[in-house]
C-alpha positions as CSV (number, residue, x, y, z in Angstrom):
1,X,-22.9,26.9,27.6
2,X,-20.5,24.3,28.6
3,X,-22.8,21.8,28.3
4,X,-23.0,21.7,24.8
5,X,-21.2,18.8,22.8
6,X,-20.1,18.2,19.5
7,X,-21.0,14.5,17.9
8,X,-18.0,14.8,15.8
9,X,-14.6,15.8,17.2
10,X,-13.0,18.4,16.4
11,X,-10.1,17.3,13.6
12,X,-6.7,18.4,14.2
13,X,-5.0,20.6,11.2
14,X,-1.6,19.9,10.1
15,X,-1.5,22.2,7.0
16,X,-3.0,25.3,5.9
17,X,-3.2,25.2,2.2
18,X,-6.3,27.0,0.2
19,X,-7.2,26.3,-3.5
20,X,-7.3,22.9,-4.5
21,X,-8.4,21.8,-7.4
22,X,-11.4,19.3,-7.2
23,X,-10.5,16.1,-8.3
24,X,-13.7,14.2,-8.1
25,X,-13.3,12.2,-11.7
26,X,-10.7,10.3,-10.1
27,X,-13.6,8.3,-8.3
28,X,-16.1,8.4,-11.1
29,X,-16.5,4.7,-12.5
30,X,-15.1,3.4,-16.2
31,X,-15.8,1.2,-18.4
32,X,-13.6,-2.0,-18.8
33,X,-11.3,-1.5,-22.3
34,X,-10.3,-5.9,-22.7
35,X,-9.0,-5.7,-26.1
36,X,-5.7,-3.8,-26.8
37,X,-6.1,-0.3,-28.1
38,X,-3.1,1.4,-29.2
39,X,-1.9,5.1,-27.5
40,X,-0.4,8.1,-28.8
41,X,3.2,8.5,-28.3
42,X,4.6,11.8,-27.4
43,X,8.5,12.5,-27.3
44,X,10.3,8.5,-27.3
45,X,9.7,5.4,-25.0
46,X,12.8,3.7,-25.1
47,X,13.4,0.4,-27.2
48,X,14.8,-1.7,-25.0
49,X,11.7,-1.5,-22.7
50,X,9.7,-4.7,-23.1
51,X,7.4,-6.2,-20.9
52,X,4.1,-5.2,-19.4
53,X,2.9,-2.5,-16.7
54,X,0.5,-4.0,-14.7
55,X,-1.6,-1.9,-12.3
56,X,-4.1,-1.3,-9.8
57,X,-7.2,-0.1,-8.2
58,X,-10.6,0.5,-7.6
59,X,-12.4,1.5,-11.5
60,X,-16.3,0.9,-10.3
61,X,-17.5,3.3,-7.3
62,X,-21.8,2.3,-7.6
63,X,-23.6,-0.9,-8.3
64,X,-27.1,-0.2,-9.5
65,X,-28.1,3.3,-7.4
66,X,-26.5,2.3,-4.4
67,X,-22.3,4.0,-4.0
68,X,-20.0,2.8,-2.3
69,X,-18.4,4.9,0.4
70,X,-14.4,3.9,0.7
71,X,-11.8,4.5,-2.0
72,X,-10.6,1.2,-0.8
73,X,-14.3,0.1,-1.7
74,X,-14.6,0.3,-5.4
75,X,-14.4,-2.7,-7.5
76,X,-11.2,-3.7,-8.6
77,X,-9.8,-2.6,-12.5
78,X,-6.4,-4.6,-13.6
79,X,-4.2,-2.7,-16.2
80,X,-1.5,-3.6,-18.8
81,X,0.5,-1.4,-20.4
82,X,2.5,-3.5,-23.4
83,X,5.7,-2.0,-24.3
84,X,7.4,-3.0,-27.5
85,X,10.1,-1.6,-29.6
86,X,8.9,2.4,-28.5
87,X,5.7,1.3,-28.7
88,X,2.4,1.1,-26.1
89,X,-0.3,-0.7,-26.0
90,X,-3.3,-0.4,-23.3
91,X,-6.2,-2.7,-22.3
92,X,-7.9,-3.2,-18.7
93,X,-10.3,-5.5,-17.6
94,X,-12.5,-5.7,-14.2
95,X,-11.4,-8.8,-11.7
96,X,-13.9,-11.1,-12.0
97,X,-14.0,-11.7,-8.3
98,X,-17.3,-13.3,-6.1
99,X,-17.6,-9.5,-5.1
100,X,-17.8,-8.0,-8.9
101,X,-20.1,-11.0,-9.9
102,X,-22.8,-11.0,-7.2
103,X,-23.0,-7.5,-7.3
104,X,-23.4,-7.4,-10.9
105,X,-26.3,-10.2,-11.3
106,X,-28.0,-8.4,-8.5
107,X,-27.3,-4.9,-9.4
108,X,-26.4,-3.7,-5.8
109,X,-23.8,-4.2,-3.3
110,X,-23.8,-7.9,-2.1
111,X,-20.9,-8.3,-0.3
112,X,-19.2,-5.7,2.4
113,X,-16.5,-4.2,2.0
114,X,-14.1,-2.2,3.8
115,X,-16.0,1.0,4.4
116,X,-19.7,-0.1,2.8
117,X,-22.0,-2.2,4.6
118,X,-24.7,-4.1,2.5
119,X,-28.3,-3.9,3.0
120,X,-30.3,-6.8,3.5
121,X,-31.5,-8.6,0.7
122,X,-34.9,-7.0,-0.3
123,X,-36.2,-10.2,-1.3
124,X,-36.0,-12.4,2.1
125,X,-38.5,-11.8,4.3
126,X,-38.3,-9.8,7.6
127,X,-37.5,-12.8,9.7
128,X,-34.5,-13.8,7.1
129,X,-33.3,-10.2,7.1
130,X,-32.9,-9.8,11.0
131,X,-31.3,-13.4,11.3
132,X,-28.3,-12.2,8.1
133,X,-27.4,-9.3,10.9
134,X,-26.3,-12.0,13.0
135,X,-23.8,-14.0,10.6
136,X,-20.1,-12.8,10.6
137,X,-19.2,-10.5,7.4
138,X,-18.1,-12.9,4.7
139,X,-14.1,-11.4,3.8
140,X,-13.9,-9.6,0.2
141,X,-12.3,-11.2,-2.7
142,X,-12.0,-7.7,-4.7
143,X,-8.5,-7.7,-4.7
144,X,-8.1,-4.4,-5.9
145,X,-4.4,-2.8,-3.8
146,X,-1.4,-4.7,-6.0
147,X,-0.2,-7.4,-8.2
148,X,2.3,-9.6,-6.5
149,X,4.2,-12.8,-7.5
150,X,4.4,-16.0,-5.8
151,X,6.8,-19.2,-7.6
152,X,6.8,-17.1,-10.9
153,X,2.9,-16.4,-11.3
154,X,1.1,-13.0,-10.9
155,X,-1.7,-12.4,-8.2
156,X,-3.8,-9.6,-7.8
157,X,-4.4,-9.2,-3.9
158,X,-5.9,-7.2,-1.1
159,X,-5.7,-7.9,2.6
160,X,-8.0,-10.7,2.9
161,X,-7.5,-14.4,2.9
162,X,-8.5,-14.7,-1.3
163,X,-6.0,-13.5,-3.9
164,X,-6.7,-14.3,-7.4
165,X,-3.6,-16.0,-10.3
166,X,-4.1,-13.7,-13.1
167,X,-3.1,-14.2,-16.5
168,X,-0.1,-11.0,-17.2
169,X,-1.2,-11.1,-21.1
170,X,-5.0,-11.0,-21.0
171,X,-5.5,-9.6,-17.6
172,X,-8.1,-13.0,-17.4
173,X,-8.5,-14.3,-13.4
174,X,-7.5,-18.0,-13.7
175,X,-7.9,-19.4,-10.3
176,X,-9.0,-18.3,-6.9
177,X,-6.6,-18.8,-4.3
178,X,-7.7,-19.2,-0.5
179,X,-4.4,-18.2,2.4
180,X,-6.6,-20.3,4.7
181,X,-6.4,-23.5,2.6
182,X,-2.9,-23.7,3.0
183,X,-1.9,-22.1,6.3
184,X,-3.7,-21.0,9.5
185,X,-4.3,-17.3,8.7
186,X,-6.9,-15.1,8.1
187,X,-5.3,-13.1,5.5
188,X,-2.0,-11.4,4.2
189,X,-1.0,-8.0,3.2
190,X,-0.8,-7.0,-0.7
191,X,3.1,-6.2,-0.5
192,X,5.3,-9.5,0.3
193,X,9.1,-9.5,0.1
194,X,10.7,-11.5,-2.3
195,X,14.6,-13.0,-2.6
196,X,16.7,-13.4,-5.1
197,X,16.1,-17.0,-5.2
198,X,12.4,-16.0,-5.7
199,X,11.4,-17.3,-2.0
200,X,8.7,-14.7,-0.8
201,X,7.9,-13.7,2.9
202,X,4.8,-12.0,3.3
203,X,2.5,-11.4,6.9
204,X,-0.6,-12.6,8.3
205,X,-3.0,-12.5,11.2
206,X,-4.4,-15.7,13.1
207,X,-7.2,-15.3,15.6
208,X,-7.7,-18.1,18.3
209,X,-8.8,-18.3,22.2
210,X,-5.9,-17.1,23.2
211,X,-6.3,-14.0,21.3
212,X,-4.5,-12.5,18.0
213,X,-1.5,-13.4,16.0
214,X,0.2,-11.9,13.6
215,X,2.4,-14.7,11.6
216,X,5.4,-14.5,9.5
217,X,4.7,-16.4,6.0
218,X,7.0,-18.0,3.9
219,X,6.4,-19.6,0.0
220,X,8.9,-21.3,-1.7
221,X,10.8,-20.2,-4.8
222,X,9.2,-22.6,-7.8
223,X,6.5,-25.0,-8.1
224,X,6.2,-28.7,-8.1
225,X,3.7,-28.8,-10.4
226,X,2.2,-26.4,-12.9
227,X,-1.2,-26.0,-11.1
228,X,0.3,-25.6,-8.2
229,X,-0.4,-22.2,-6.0
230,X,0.8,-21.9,-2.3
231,X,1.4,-25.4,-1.5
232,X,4.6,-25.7,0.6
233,X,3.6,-22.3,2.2
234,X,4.8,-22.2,6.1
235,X,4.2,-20.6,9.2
236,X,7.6,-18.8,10.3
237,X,7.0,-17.7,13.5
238,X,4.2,-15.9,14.9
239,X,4.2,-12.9,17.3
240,X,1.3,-12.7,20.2
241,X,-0.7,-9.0,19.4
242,X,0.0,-6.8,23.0
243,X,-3.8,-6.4,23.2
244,X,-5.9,-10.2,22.4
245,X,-8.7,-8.6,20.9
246,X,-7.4,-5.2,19.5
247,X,-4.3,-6.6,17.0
248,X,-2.7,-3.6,14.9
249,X,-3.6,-2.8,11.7
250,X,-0.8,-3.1,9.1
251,X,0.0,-2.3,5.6
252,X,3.8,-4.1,5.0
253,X,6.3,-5.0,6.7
254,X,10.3,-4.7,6.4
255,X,13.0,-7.4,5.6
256,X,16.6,-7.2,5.8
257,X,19.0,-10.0,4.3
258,X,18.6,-11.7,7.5
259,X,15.6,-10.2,9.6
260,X,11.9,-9.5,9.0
261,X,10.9,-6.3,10.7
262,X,7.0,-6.1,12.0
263,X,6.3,-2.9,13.1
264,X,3.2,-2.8,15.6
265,X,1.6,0.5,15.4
266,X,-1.4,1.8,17.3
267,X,-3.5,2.2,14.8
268,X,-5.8,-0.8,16.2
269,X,-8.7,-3.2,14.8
270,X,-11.3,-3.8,17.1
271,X,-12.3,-7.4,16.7
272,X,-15.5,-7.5,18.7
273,X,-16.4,-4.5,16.7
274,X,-15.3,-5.9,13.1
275,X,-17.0,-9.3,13.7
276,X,-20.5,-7.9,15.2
277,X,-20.5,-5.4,12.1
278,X,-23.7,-6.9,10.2
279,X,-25.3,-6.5,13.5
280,X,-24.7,-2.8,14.3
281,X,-24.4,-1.8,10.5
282,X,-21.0,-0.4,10.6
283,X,-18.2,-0.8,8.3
284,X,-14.8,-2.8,8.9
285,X,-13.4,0.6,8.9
286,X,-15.3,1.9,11.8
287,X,-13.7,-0.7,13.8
288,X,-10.1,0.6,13.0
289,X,-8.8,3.6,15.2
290,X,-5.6,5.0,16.4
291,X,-4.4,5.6,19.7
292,X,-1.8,7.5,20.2
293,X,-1.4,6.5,23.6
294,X,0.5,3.7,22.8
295,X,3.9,3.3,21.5
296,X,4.9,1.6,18.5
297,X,6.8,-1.4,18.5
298,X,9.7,-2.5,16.3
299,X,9.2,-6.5,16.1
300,X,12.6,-7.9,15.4
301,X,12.6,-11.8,14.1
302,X,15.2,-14.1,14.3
303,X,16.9,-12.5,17.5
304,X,15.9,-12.7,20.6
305,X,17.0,-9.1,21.8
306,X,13.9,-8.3,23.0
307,X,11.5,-5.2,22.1
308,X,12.1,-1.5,20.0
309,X,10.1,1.0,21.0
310,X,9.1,4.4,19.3
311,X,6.4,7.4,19.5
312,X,2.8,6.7,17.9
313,X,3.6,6.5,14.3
314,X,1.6,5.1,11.1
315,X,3.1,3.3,8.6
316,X,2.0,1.7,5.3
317,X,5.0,1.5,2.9
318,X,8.7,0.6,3.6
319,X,11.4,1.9,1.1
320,X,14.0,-0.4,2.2
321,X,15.7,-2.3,4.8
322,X,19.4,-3.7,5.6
323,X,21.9,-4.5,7.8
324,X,25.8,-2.6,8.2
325,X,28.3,-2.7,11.1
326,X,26.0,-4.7,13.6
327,X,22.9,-2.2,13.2
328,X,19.6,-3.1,11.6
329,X,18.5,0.2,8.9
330,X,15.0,0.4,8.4
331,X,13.6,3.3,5.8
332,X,9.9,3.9,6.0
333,X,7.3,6.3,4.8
334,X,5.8,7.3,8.7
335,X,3.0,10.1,9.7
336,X,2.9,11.0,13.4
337,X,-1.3,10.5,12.9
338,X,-3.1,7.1,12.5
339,X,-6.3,8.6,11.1
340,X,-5.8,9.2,7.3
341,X,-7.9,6.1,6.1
342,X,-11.1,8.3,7.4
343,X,-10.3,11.0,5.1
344,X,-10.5,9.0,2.1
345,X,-14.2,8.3,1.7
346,X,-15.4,9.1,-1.4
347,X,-17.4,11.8,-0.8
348,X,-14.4,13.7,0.2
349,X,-12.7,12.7,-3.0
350,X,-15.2,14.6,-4.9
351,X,-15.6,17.9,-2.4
352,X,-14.0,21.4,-3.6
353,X,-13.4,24.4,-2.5
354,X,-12.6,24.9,1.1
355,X,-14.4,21.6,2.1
356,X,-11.7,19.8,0.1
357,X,-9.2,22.3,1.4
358,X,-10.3,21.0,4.9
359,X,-9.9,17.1,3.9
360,X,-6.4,17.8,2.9
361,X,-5.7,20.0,6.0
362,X,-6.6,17.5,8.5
363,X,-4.3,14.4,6.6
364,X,-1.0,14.4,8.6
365,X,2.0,14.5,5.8
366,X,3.8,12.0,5.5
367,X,7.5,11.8,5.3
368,X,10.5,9.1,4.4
369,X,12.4,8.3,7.8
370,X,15.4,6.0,8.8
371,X,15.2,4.2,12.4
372,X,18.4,2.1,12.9
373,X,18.1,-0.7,15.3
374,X,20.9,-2.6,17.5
375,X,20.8,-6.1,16.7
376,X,23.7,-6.6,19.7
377,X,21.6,-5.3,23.1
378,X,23.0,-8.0,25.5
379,X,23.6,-7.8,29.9
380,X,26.6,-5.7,29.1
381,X,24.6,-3.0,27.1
382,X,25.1,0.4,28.7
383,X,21.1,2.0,29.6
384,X,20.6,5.5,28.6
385,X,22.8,6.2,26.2
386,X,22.3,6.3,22.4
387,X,23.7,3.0,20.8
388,X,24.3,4.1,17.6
389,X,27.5,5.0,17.0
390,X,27.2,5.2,12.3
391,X,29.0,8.2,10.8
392,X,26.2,10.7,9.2
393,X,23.3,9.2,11.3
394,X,20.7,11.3,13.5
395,X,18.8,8.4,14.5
396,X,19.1,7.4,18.5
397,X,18.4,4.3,20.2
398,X,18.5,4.1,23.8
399,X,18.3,1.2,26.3
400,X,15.9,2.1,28.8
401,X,14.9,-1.4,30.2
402,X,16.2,-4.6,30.3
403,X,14.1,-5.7,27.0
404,X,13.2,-2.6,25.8
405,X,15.0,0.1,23.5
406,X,13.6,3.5,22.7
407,X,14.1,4.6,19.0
408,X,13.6,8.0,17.4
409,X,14.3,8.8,13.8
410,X,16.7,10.4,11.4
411,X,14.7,12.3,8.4
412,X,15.6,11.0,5.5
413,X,14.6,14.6,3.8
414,X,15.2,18.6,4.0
415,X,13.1,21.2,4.1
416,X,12.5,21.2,0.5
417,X,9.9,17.7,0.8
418,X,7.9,19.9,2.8
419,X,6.9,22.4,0.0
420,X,5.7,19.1,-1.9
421,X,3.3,17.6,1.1
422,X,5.7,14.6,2.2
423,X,6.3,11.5,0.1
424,X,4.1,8.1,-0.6
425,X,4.0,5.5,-2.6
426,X,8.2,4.5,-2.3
427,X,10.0,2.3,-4.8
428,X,13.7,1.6,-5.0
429,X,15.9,-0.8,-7.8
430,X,14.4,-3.4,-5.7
431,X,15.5,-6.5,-7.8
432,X,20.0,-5.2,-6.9
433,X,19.1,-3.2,-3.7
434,X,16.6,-4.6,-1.7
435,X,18.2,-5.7,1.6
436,X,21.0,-3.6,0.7
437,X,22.6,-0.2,0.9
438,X,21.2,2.2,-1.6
439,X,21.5,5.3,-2.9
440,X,17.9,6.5,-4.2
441,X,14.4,6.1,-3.7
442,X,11.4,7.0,-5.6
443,X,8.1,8.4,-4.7
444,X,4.9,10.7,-5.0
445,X,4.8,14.1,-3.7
446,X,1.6,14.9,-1.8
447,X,-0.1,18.5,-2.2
448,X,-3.0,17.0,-2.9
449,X,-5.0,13.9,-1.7
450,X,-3.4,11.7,-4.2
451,X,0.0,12.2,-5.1
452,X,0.8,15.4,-7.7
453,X,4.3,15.3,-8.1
454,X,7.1,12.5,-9.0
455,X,10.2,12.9,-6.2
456,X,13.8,11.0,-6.7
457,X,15.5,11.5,-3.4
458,X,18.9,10.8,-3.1
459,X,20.4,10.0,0.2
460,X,24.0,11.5,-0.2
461,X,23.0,14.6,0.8
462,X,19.0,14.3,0.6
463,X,18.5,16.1,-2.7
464,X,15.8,16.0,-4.4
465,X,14.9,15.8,-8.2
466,X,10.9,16.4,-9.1
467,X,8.9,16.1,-12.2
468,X,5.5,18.2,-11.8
469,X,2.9,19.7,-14.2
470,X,-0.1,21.9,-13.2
471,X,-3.4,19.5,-13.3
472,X,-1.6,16.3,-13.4
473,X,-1.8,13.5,-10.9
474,X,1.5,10.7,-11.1
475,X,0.8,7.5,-9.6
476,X,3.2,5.8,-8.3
477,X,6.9,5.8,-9.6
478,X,8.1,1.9,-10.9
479,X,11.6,1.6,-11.7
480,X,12.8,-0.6,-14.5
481,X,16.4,-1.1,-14.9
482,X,18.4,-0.8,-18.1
483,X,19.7,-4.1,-19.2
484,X,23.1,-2.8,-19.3
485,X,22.9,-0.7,-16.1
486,X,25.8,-0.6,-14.1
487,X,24.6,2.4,-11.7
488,X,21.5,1.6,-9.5
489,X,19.8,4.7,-11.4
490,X,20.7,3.4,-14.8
491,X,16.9,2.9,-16.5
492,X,13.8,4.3,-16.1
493,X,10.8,5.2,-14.3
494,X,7.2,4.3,-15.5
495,X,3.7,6.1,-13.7
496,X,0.7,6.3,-15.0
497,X,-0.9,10.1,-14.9
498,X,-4.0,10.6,-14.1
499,X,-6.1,13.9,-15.5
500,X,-9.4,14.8,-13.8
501,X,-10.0,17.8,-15.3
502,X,-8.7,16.9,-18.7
503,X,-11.0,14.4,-20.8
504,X,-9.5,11.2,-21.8
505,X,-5.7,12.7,-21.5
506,X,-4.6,10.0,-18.9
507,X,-1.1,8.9,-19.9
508,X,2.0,6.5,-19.0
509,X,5.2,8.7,-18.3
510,X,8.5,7.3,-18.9
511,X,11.4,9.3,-16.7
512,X,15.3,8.8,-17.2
513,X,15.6,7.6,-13.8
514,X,18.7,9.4,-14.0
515,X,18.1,12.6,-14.8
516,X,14.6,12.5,-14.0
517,X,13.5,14.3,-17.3
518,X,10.8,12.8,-19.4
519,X,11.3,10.7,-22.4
520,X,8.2,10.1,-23.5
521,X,4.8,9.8,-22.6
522,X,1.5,7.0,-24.2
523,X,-1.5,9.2,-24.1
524,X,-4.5,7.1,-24.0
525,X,-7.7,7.5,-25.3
526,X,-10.0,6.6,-22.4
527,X,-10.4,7.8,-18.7
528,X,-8.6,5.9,-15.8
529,X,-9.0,6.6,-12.4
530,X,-6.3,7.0,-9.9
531,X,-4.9,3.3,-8.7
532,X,-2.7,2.1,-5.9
533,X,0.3,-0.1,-6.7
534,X,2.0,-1.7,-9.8
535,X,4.9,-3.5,-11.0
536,X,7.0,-4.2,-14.3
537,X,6.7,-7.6,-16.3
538,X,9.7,-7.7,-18.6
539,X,9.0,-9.9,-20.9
540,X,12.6,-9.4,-23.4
């Protein structure tokens, strides 16, 4: 009868694969390893790699007998891999964040976080425990996405206003470092750019009567002082959100040589909802949806030209961005569907058979795209008419108002990417090509829920190179120049391999970027799970 209606709606499918392996040990919780323990090295790790791998992620999933329910959740694990001379060392150590603390002398989940709610404190009494439902949710310090640098030092960070300093060598949290102490904001995102000069831009939202902001943030290169953390940090500019209480969710952000790039998409975060969580026991997360009745808008800073326009997309990662010829190129990793972060709950982690199939089928892939922006729309710029005029480029942009131009997109792939499940997780040589033409970029191939393949695409000619072995899971690809490199592939790439079905068999694999054939690999002797984001410390 057509009277009958479903509580859940029904999920679009954009795949159809059948058969994947369960992966559920990539969520099962670890034990810290602080002291270095030495791996086992199979085939060579070059010599001239010295420094330290630091990664990334969630490594505790339950406090006590209560789980949480996000990946995003679990309690952040820092990682070092030490390479010297051909030779690894491992260690890890939980952040010792307010979050990891208090739930640990309690032994339950104390503070919120991005998908889990907590109950109310057993021990108050019932007047207490209706009163907590009515305080705003206190932000997370369990910085658990990437490490990030800021005048020389190393932070881990999420997307709240607290990142901690962290000490590169002993993985030890040193200081506790509030955004809001320093700037109006009420956090930043987990992937700032950084110049040459080591001046680092990063992006942050401000709420106030007038509704949201989202701000451009700038630090400066060094410090003053040795203690010093984000003193001198400023407020750019900062760009009113189109709805006052519904401000986009955003992962990154681009940045050419001269422009920061803030992409509005419609996935949007419900601010009533978010702050009136305790009171309705929801999660952050179910105050996050996508509409894909809204376009997405290309914020353009430093020139007044007005706004970009394309389709509903989602984006968390940029590859690259620069400038050539009067044209703003951005390169992004885009899905044409907001609604991935749902799918990653942890039970759907550890599902198999043709649940798990399902989870995967309903996760729009997502692919590497170019959008290539005017920076020169003036009175005299003809309307309806693609503006782009760059030899080899599909992308279009169109005037269609007098402060608005409608984008569409140039695949950066063939059909080859799509027999791997679209690319995530993008690196490039950022430290000679960010904010410049390039050549290559690096990424994770996705025929799973986490990434299953390693992918070098090369943009003369999209070709791609991949590395791939049945049952493993590559995280993402760092690149780590050669110190005599004079081609921007010239070095290596490091990612750590996860193996859920393989006991203690998790291992660091070292590519020749070039090539994209393994040198080597460090097998280590204890279980990680599967992280988020990295970078290289060389230390020569």
């Amino acid at each position: 009868p057509s009277d009958y209606w479903s509580s859940t709606p029904i999920r679009k499918r954009f795949t159809d694969a059948h058969g994947l392996p369960c992966i559920e040990n990539i969520v099962t919780s670890v034990d810290d390893t602080p002291e270095p323990i030495s791996t086992n090295i199979i085939g060579t790790i070059p010599n001239w790699i010295n420094g330290n791998f630091l990664r990334n992620g969630p490594g505790k999933f339950e406090i006590g007998n209560q789980r949480f329910n996000h990946w995003f959740d679990g309690m952040a694990l820092l990682h070092q891999f030490k390479l010297t001379n051909g030779e690894v060392t491992y260690k890890s150590r939980f952040l010792s964040s307010d979050s990891y603390q208090s739930n640990k002398e309690y032994n339950r989940i104390v503070v919120s976080e991005f998908g889990t709610v907590t109950m109310p404190d057993p021990c108050k009494n019932f007047f207490q425990r209706f009163l907590s439902r009515f305080e705003l949710p206190k932000p997370s310090d369990n910085a658990n996405v990437s490490f990030v640098r800021y005048k020389g030092d190393f932070y881990v960070s999420t997307e709240t206003n607290v990142m901690h300093k962290v000490d590169p060598e002993t993985l030890e949290t040193t200081k506790k470092v509030n955004w809001s102490d320093f700037i109006a904001v009420n956090g930043a995102t987990a992937h700032p750019h950084t110049e040459p000069d080591g001046t680092t831009f990063n992006m942050g939202n401000s709420y106030s009567r007038k509704g949201a902001y989202y701000n451009i943030i700038r630090v400066p290169p060094s410090k003053n002082a040795e203690e010093e953390t984000l003193e001198g940090t400023t407020i750019l500019c900062s760009i009113p959100s189109m709805e006052k209480t519904k401000p986009s969710y955003y992962h990154s952000f681009a940045m050419s040589e001269n422009y920061v790039v803030f992409i509005e998409q419609p996935i949007k975060m419900d601010l009533l909802k978010i702050a009136t969580c305790k009171l309705t026991r929801k999660s952050i997360k179910d105050g996050i949806s996508w509409d894909p009745k809204l376009n997405t808008i290309f914020h353009v800073i430093h020139k007044p030209t007005g706004k970009y326009l394309a389709k509903p997309l989602s984006t968390f990662h940029q590859i690259n961005a620069y400038e050539e010829d009067g044209f703003l190129i951005i390169d992004m990793c885009a899905s044409d569907d907001g609604q991935a972060i749902a799918n990653y709950n942890i039970q759907n982690l550890r599902k198999s058979g043709e649940a798990l199939d399902e989870v995967y089928n309903t996760l729009c892939r997502v692919f590497p795209r170019r959008f290539v922006l005017p920076l020169t729309v003036d009175s005299h710029t003809p309307y309806n008419q693609n503006l782009i005029n760059l030899p080899n480029s599909t992308a279009t942009s169109i005037r269609i108002d007098e402060n608005k131009v409608l984008c569409t997109h140039e695949d950066l792939h063939g059909e080859d990417l799509l027999h791997y499940g679209g690319l995530e997780f993008p690196q490039i040589n950022y430290g000679k090509f960010n904010t410049h033409p390039y050549q290559f970029f690096y990424g994770c191939g996705f025929r799973h829920l986490v990434g299953d393949s390693l992918i070098k695409m090369d943009l003369h000619g999209k070709i791609m190179k991949v590395w791939e072995q049945p049952g493993l899971y590559p995280s993402e690809p760092i690149f780590v120049p050669a110190p005599d490199a004079t081609e921007e592939d010239g070095g290596v790439i490091l990612s750590v391999v996860v193996t859920p079905n393989a006991d203690k068999s998790t291992f660091l694999l070292v590519l020749d970027a070039k090539t994209f054939k393994e040198l080597g690999r460090a097998v280590v002797p204890v279980n990680i799970p599967y992280g988020f984001h990295g970078t290289f410390n060389n230390t020569a």
